[in-house]
C-alpha positions as CSV (number, residue, x, y, z in Angstrom):
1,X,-33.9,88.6,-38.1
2,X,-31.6,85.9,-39.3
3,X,-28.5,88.3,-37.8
4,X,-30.3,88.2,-34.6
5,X,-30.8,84.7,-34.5
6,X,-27.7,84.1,-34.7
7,X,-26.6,86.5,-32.5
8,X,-28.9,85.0,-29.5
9,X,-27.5,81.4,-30.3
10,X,-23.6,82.5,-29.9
11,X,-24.9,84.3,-26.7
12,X,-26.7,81.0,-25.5
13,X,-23.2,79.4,-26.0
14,X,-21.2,81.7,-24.6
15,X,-23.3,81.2,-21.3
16,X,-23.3,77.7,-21.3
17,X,-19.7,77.5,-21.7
18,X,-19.3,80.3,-18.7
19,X,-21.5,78.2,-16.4
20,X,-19.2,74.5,-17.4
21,X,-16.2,76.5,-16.5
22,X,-17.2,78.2,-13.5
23,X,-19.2,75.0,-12.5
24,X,-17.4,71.9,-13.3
25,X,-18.9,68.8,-12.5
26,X,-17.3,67.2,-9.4
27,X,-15.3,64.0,-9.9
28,X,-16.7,61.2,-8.2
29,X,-13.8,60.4,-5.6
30,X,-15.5,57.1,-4.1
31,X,-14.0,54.1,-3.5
32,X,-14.5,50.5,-3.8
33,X,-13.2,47.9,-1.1
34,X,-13.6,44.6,-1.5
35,X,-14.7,42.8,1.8
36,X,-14.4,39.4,0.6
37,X,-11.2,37.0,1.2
38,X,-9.7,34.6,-1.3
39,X,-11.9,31.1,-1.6
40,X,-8.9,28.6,-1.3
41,X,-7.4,25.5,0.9
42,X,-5.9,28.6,3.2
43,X,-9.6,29.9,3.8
44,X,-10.6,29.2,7.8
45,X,-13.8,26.9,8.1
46,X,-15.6,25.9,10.9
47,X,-14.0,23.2,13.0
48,X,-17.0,20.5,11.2
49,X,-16.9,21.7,8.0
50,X,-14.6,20.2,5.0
51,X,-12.4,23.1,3.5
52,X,-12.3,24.6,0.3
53,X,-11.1,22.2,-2.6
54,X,-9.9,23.1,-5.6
55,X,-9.1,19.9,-8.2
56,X,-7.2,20.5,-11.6
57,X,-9.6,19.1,-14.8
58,X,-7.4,20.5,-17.5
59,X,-4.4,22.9,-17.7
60,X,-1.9,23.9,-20.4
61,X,-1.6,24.1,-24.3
62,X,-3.8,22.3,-26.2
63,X,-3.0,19.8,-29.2
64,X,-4.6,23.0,-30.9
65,X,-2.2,25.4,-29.9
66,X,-4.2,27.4,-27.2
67,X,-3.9,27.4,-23.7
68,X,-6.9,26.1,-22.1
69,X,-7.5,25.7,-18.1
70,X,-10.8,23.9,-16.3
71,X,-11.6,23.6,-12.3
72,X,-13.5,21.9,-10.1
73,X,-14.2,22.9,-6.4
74,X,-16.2,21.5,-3.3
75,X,-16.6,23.5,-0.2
76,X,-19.0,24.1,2.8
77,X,-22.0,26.9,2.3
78,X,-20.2,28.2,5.4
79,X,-16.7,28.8,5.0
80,X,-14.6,31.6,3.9
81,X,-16.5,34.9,3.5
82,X,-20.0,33.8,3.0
83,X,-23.5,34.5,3.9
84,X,-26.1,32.5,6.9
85,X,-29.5,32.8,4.8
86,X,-32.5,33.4,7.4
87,X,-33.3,29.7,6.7
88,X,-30.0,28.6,8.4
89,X,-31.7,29.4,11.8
90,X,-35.2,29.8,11.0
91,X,-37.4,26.7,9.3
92,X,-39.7,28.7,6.6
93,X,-37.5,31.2,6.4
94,X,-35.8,32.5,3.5
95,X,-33.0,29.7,1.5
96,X,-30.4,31.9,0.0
97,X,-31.6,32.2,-3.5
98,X,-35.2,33.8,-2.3
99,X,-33.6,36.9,0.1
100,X,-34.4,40.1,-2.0
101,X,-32.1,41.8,-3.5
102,X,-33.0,45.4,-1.4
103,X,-31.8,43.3,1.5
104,X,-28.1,42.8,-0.2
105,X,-27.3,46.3,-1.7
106,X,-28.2,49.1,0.3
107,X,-26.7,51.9,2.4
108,X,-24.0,50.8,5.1
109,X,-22.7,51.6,8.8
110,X,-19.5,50.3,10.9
111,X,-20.0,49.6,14.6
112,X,-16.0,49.2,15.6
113,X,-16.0,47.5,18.7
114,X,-12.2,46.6,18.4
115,X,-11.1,48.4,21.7
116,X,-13.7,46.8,23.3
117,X,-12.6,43.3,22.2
118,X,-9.1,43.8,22.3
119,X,-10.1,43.3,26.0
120,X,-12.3,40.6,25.8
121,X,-11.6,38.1,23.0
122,X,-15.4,36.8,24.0
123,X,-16.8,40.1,24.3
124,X,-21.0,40.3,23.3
125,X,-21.4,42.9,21.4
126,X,-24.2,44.6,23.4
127,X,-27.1,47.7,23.1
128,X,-24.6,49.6,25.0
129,X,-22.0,49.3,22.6
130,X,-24.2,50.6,19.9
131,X,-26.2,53.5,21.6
132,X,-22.3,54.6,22.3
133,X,-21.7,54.7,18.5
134,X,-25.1,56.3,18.2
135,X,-24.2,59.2,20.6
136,X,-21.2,59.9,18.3
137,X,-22.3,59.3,14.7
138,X,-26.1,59.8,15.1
139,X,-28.8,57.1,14.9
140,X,-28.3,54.1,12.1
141,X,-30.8,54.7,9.5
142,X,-34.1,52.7,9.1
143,X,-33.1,49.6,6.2
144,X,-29.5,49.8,7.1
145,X,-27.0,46.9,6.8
146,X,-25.1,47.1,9.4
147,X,-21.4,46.1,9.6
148,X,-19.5,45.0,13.1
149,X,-15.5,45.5,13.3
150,X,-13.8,43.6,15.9
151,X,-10.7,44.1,14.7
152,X,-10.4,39.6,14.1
153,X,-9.4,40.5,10.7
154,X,-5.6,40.8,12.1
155,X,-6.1,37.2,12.5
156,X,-6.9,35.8,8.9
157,X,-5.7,33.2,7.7
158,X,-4.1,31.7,10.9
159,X,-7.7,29.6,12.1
160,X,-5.8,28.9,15.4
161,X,-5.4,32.8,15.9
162,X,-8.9,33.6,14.7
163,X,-11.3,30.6,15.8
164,X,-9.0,30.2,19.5
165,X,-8.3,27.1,18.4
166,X,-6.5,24.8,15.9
167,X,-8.3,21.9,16.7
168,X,-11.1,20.0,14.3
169,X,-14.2,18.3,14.6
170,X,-16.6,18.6,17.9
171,X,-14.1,19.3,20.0
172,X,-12.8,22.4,17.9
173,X,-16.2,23.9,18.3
174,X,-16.1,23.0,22.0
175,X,-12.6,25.1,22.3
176,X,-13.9,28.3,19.8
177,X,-13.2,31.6,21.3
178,X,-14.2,34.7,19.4
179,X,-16.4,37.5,19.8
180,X,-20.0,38.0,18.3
181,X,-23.3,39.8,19.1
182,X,-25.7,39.6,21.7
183,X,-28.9,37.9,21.3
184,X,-30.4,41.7,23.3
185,X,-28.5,43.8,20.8
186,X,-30.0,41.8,17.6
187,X,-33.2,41.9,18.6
188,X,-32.5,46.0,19.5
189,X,-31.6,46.4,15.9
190,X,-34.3,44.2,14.2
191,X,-36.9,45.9,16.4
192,X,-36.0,49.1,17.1
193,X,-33.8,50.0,13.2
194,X,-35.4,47.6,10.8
195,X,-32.0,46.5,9.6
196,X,-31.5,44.7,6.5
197,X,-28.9,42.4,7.2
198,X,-25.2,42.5,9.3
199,X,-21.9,41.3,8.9
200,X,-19.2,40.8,11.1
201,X,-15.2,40.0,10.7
202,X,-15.4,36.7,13.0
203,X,-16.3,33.4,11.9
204,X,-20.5,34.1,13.1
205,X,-22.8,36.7,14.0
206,X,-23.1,34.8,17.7
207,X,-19.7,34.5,19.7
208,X,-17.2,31.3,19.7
209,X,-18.8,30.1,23.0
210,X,-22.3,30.3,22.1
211,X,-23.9,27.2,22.2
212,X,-27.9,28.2,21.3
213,X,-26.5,30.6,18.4
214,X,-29.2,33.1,20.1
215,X,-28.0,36.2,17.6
216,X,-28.5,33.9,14.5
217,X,-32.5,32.9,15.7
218,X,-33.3,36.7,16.4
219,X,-32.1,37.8,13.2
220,X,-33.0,35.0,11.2
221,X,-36.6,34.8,12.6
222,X,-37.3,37.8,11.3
223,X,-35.5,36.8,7.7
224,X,-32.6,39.1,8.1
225,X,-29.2,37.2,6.9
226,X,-25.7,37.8,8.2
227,X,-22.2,38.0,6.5
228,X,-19.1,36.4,8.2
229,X,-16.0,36.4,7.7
230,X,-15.6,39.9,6.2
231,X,-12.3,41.2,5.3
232,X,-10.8,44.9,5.3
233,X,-13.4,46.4,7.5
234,X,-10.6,48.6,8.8
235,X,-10.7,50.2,5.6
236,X,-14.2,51.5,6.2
237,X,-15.3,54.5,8.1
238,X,-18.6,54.6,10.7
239,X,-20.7,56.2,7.7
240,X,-21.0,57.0,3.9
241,X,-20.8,53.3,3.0
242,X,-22.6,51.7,0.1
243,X,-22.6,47.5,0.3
244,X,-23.6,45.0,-3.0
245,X,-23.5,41.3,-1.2
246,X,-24.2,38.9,-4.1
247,X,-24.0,35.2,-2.9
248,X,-23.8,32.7,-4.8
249,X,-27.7,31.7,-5.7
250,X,-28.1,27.9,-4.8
251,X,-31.6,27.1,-4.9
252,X,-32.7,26.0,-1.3
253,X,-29.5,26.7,0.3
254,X,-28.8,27.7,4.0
255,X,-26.0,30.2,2.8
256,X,-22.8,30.2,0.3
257,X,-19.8,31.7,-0.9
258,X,-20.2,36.1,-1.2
259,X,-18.8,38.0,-2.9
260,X,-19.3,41.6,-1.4
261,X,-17.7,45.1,-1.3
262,X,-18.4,48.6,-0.5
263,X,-18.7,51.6,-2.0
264,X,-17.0,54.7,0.2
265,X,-18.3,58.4,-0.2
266,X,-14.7,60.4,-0.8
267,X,-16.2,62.8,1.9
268,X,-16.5,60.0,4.8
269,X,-13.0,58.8,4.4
């Protein structure tokens, strides 16, 4: 008995190691991309926000004999790569430290609308534009986040490039020139895909020219928030993306910094 005890245990082993080496456990060959630009004096802001400060409080060797270094920083909620909580459109809606988390990590698509901008620096991202992407990659999934590429990236830092304009104040918001999406297409999405959130590579979610921010109050309405200024989305494919979006959690705030990447699948790539 003991003999053939041992015998099945050695037999139980042998099979285990035959079904590891004939069935190895795939590698995971994601990827992470980080869809967030550096937070400095170089960031672009809107034309009436102050930019991004960063003040020195203490840098260099100690009288201890350790290196010790301290900041401080002021900036805009709305600058750089940052987030529009609903509230920033919608009163009662939700301030930036009260969106749920399921709304900023979840499963990801990319609407590239690049060709179609490249002849329209004001083009409105429309319904049209994304039943086209639909035909091709199949319909965007229920609680999707969806991401729009309009290829403004190219552009960052230079805020004359990106914003159409160099100039500050009212009348650099008079002069913006950039594309966005339609006020039609975000309600399409909101009513007809349930989306979680969406982020764009352009200083808003509503184009440079818009001057009732129609895209922000159709989203925002219905609490779903909006990431500008996102960097690398040329990096991304149309599907197989994974997004975390953690802002920065001020209590009652319209929006802030974000820090957010992507996750890629190895077979979308």
């Amino acid at each position: 008995m003991y003999l053939q005890s041992i015998v099945r245990n050695v037999h139980a082993l042998y099979v285990l190691l035959l079904l590891v080496l004939t069935h190895p456990v795939a590698a995971d060959d994601s990827l992470w991309i980080d869809l967030t630009y550096d937070l400095s004096a170089d960031s672009v802001f809107w034309p009436t926000a102050e930019p991004f400060k960063l003040s020195t409080d203490a840098e260099g060797m100690t009288e201890a004999g350790y290196y010790y270094s301290a900041y401080s920083f002021t900036t805009a909620e709305h600058g750089g790569t940052h987030i529009d909580a609903p509230v920033h459109f919608a009163k009662g809606k939700h301030p930036v430290n009260e969106i749920p988390l399921d709304q900023l990590i979840g499963n990801a698509v990319l609407v590239d609308v690049a060709i179609q901008v490249s002849k329209n620096r004001d083009h409105l991202i429309s319904i049209d534009d994304i039943a086209g992407w639909e035909k091709t990659n199949g319909l965007i999934p229920r609680q999707s986040i969806v991401l729009f590429r309009t290829g403004f990236g190219y552009y960052w830092p230079n805020a004359k490039n990106y914003l159409g304009t160099s100039l500050r104040g009212v009348e650099g918001v008079a002069a913006l020139s950039f594309p966005g999406l339609s006020a039609e297409a975000a309600t399409w999405l909101v009513e007809n895909r349930q989306i979680k959130a969406v982020g764009i590579d352009t200083a808003s979610i509503d184009f440079g020219k818009s001057t009732g921010f129609a895209a922000h109050v159709a989203l925002m309405t219905h609490n779903v928030p909006a990431f500008e200024n996102l960097a690398n989305l040329q990096q991304l494919p149309a599907t197989g993306i994974y997004v975390v979006a953690l802002p920065i959690k001020i209590r009652g705030g319209s929006g802030g910094p974000l820090r957010i990447i992507a996750k890629v699948n190895g077979d979308a790539r």
